[in-house]
C-alpha positions as CSV (number, residue, x, y, z in Angstrom):
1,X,19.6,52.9,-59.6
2,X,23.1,52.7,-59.5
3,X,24.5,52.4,-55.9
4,X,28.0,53.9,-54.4
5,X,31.0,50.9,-53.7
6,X,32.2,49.6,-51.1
7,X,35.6,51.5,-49.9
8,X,39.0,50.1,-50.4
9,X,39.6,50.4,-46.6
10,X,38.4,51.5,-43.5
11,X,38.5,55.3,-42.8
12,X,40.7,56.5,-40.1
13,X,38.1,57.3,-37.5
14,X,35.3,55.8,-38.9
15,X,33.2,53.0,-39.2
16,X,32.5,51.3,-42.9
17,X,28.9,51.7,-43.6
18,X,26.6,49.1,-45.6
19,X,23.6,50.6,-47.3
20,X,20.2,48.8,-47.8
21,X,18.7,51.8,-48.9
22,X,17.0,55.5,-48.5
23,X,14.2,55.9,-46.2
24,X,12.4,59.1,-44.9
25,X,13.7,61.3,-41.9
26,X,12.6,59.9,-38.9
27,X,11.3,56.8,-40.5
28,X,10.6,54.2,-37.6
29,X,12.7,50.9,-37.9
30,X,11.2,47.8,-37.1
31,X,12.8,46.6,-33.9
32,X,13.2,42.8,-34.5
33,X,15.5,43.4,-37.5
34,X,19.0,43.2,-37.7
35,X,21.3,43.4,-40.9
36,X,24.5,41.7,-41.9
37,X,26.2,39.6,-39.5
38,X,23.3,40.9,-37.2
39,X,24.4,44.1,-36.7
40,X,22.6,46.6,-35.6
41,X,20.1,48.5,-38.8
42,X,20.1,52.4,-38.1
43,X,19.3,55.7,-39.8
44,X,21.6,58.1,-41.1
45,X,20.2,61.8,-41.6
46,X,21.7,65.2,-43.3
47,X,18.6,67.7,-42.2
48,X,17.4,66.7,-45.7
49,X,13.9,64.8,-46.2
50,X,15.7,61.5,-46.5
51,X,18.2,59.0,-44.2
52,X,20.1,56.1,-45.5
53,X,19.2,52.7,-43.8
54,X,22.6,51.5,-42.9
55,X,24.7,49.0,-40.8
56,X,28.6,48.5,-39.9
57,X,30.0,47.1,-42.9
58,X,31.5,43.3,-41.3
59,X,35.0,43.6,-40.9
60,X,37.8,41.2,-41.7
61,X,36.1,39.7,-45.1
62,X,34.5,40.0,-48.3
63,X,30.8,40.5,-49.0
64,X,28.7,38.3,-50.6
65,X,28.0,35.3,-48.9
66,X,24.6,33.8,-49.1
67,X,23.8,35.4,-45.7
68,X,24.9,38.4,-47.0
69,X,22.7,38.5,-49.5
70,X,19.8,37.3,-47.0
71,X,20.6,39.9,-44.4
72,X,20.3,42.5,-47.2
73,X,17.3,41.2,-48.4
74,X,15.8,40.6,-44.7
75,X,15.7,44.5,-43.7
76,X,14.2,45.6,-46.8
77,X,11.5,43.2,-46.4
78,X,11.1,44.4,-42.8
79,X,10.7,48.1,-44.2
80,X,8.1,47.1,-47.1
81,X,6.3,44.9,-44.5
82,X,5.9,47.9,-41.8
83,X,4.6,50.0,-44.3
84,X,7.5,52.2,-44.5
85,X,8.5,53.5,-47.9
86,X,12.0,52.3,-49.2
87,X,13.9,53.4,-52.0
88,X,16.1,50.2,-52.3
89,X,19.7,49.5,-53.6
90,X,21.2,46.7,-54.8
91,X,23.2,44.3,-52.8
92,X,26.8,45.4,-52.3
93,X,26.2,49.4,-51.2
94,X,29.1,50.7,-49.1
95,X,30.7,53.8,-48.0
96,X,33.7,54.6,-45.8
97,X,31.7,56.2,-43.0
98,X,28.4,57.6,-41.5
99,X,29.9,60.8,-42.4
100,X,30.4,60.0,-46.2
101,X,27.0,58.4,-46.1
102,X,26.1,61.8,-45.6
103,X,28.2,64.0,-47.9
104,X,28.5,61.3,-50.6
105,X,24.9,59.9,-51.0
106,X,22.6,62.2,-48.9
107,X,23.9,65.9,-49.7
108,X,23.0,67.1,-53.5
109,X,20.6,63.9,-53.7
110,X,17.8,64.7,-51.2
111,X,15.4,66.4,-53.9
112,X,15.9,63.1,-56.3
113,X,15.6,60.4,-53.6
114,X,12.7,62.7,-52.2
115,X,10.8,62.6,-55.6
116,X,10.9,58.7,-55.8
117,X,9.7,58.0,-52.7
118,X,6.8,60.4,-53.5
119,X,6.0,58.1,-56.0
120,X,6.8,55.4,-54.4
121,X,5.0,56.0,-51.0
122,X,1.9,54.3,-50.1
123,X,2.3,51.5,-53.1
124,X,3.8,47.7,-52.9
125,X,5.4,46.0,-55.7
126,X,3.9,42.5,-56.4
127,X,5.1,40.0,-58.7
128,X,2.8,37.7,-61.1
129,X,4.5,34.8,-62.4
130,X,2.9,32.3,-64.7
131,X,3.6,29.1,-66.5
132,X,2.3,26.8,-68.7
133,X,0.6,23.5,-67.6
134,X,2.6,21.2,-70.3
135,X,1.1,18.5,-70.7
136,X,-2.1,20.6,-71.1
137,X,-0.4,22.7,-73.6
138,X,1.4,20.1,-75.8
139,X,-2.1,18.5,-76.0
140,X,-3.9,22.0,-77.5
141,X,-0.3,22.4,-79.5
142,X,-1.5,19.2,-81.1
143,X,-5.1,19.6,-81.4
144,X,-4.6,22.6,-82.9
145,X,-1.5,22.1,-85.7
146,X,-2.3,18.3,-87.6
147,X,1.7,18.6,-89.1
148,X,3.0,18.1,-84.8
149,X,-0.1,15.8,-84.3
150,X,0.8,13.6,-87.1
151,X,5.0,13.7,-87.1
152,X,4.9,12.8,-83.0
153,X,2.7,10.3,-83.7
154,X,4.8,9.2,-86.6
155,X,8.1,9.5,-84.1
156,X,6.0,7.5,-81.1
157,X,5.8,4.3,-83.5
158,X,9.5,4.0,-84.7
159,X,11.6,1.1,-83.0
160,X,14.2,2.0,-80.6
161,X,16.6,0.4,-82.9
162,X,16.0,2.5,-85.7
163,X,15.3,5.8,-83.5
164,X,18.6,7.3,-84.9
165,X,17.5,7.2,-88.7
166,X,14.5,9.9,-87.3
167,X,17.1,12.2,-85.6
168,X,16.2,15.0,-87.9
169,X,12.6,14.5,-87.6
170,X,12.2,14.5,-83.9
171,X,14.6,18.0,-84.3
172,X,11.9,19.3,-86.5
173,X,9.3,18.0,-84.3
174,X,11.1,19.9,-81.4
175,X,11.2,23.2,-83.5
176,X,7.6,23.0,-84.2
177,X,6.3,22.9,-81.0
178,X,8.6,25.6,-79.7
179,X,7.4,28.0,-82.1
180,X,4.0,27.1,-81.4
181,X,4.6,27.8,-77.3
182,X,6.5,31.1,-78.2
183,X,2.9,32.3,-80.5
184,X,0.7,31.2,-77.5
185,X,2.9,32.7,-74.7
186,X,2.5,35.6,-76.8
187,X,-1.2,35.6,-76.5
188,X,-1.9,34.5,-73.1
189,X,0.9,36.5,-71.5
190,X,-0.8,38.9,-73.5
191,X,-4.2,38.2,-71.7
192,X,-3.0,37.9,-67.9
193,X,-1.1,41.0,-68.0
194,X,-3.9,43.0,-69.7
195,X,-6.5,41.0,-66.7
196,X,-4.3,42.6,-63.9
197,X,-2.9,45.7,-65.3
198,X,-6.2,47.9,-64.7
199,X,-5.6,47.4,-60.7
200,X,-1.7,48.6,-61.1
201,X,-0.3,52.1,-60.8
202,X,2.8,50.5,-63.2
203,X,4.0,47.7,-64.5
204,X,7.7,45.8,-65.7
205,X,7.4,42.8,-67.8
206,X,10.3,40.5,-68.1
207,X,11.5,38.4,-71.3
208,X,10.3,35.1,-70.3
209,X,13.3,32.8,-69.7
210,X,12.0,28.6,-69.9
211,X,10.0,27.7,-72.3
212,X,7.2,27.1,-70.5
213,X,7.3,30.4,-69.0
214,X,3.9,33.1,-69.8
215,X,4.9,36.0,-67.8
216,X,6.5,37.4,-65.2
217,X,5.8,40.7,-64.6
218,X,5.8,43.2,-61.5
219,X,3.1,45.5,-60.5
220,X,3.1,49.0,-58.7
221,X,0.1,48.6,-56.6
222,X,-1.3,51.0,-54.3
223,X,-1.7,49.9,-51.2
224,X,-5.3,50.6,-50.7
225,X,-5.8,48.8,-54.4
226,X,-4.0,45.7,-53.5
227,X,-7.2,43.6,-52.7
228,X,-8.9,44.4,-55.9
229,X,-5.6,43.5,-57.9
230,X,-4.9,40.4,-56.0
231,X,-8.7,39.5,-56.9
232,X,-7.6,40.3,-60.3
233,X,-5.2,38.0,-60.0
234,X,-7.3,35.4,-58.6
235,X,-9.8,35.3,-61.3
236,X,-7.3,35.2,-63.8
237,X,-5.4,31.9,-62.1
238,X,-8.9,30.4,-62.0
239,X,-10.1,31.1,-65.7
240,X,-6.9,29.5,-66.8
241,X,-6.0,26.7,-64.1
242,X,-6.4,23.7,-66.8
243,X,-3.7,25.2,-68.4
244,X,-2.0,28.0,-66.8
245,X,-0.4,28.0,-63.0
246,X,-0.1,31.4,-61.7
247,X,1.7,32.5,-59.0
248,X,1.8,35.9,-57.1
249,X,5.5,37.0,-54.8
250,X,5.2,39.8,-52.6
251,X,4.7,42.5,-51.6
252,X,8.7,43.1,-52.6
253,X,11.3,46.3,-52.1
254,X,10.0,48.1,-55.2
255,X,13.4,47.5,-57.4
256,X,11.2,47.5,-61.2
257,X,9.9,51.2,-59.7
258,X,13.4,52.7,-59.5
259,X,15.1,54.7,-62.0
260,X,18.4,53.3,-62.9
261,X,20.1,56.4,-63.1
């Protein structure tokens, strides 16, 4: 979702506020947590259903240092850790006050922020990577297409001093192979998501970005599902281990579950 900026200056009176996030009223903070430049993390309530998770905004310089981003990072892991249901915003949240926090995000938005952490509550957001085993790979790419088996056999036996006269070929060789990853990442990113989806309230696949990438994809999981999906999971890293490593993240702040509105 988007998130409010930070102010152009402090406000007379007031203390700049950095947001993590919206939380329930009363929501218990864990107490060995601290945000950016280890300031103190507190609650910020209207008399609505929700608070804002805030800190002092640091003074005298800019945001976005790698601590920053840590920090930020840190206390929403704290909440999704405790158990405690987060709606989370992106890095770089700020407004001028605790008071704005409350008349410019809290009032007006308590029903919405309410609604999403209904569906949020009581689910964690885990994230499935996979990736091909290449070697593996290029040697079913092989067994299974004899034009790449025969042209990279073709390229292995041409002298190093006449390697530039096949420049074109080991281009086409390249191509080849590529298109035969991208039909088989198809398929067996295909497969893994379908083997862990039953277990999953949602899910949020990504475009793949390497080559050698099969899928990355987050799951809503409910909390008292999470064993049976990360069985799901297991079975599937197993049944494709020769060929497939498979990793799963979490649980993470729920940021695929959010609407970006």
């Amino acid at each position: 979702m988007t998130t409010p900026q930070p102010p152009d200056g402090p406000a007379p009176g007031g203390t700049p506020q950095y947001v993590y996030g919206v939380t329930r009223s009363g929501a218990a903070l864990p107490d060995d947590v601290n945000g950016l430049d280890d300031l103190p993390v507190t609650l910020v309530e209207d008399g609505g259903v929700c608070a804002a998770v805030v800190s002092d905004l640091p003074r005298g310089r800019a945001l976005g240092e790698r601590a920053d981003l840590v920090a930020h990072q840190r206390v929403l892991n704290s909440l999704v850790d405790a158990g405690t249901v987060v709606l989370p915003f992106r890095f770089g949240a700020a407004l001028a006050d605790r008071a704005a926090v409350e008349k410019e995000l809290l009032a007006g938005n308590s029903e919405r922020f309410g609604h999403i952490l209904d569906q949020l509550d009581g689910k964690v957001e885990l994230r499935m990577k996979a990736t091909y085993v290449q070697d593996a790979v290029l040697r079913e790419i092989m067994a299974a297409d004899p034009e790449i088996a025969e042209l990279s056999r073709r390229l292995r036996e041409v002298p190093p001093d006449v390697a530039d006269a096949v420049y074109y070929d080991r281009i086409r060789l390249g191509e080849l192979i590529a298109q035969s990853m991208e039909r088989l990442c198809e398929v067996d990113g295909r497969a893994l998501l379908d083997g862990a989806a039953p277990a999953a309230e949602a899910v949020a696949a990504k475009t793949p970005v390497r080559e050698e990438d099969v899928l990355d994809a987050s799951f809503l999981v409910r909390a008292d599902r999470r064993a049976e999906f990360e069985q799901a999971v297991d079975k599937l890293a197993r049944d494709h281990a020769d060929r497939v490593k498979v990793r799963l993240i979490g649980p993470l702040p729920p940021y695929d579950f959010v609407p970006e509105e």
